[in-house]
C-alpha positions in Angstrom: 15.8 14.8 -103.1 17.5 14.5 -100.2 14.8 12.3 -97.9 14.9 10.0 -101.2 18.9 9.4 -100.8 18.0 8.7 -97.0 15.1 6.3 -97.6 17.5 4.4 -100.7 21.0 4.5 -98.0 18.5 2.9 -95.5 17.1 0.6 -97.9 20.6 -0.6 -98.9 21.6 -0.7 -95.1 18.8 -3.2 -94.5 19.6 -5.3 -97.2 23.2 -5.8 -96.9 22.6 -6.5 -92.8 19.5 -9.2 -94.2 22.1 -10.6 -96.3 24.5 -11.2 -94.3 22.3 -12.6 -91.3 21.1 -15.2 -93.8 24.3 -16.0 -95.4 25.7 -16.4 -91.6 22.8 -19.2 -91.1 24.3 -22.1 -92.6 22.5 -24.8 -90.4 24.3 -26.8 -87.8 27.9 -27.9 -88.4 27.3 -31.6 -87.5 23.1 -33.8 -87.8 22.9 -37.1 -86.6 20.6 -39.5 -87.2 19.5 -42.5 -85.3 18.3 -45.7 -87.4 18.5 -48.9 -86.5 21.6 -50.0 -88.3 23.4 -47.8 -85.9 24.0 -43.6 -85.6 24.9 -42.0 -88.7 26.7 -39.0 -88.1 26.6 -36.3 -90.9 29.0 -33.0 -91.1 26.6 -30.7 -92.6 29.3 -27.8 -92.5 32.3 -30.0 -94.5 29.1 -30.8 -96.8 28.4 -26.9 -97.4 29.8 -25.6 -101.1 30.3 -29.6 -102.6 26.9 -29.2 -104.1 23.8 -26.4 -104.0 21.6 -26.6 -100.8 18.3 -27.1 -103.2 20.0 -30.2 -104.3 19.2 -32.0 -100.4 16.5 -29.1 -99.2 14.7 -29.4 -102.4 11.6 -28.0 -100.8 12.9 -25.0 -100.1 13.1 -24.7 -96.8 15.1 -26.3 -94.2 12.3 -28.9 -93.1 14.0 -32.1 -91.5 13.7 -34.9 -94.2 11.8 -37.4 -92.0 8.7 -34.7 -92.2 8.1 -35.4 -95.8 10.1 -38.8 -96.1 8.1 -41.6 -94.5 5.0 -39.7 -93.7 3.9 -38.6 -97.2 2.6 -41.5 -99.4 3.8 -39.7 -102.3 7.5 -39.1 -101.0 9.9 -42.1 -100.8 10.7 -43.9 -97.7 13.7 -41.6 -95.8 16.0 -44.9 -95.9 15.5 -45.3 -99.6 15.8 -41.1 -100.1 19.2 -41.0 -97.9 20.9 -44.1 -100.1 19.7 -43.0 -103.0 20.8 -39.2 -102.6 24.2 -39.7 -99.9 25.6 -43.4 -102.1 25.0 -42.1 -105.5 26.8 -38.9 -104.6 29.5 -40.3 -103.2 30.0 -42.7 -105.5 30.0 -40.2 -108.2 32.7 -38.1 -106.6 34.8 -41.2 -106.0 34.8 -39.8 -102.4 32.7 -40.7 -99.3 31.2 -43.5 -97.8 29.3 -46.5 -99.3 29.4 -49.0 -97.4 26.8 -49.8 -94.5 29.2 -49.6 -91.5 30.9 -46.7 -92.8 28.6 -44.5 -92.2 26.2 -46.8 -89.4 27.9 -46.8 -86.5 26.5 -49.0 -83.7 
């Protein structure tokens, strides 16, 4: 009985430390990315809570976009995924950029 409360103490242990190592991992605070139209600069950490991560990492993981987006015949361009999912958001919240200079910055 008793090595079976220290195998379930050190089984909880584990999973609390996991959890909070993964819930510390929130990305990086700030990504930029570099099209032509000029540097688009994103906060990633002021983004974190307004929506679920699924909704922008819909595959799960934390795969950069351009790996799917662009490459994959079956995926939409990235330029065409970015306005579609960063302008309809914002333009649903009535908050955030929509206009092309507002968020390209040459």
């Amino acid at each position: 009985m008793r090595k079976l409360i220290i195998i379930l103490t050190a089984t909880i242990l584990v999973s609390s430390v996991a959890t909070v190592v993964i819930a510390v991992d929130n990305g990086p605070e700030e990504v930029q990315y570099t099209p032509k139209m000029g540097t688009i600069v994103f906060d990633h950490k002021d983004h974190q809570g307004l929506t679920e991560c699924a909704t922008c990492h819909h595959t799960g993981d934390d795969a950069q976009c351009k790996s799917c987006h662009g490459v994959d015949k079956n995926a939409p361009k990235s330029k065409d995924a970015y306005h579609k999912q960063c302008k309809n958001c914002h333009k649903e919240m009535q908050k955030g950029p929509t206009k092309c200079k507002e968020c390209h910055i040459k």
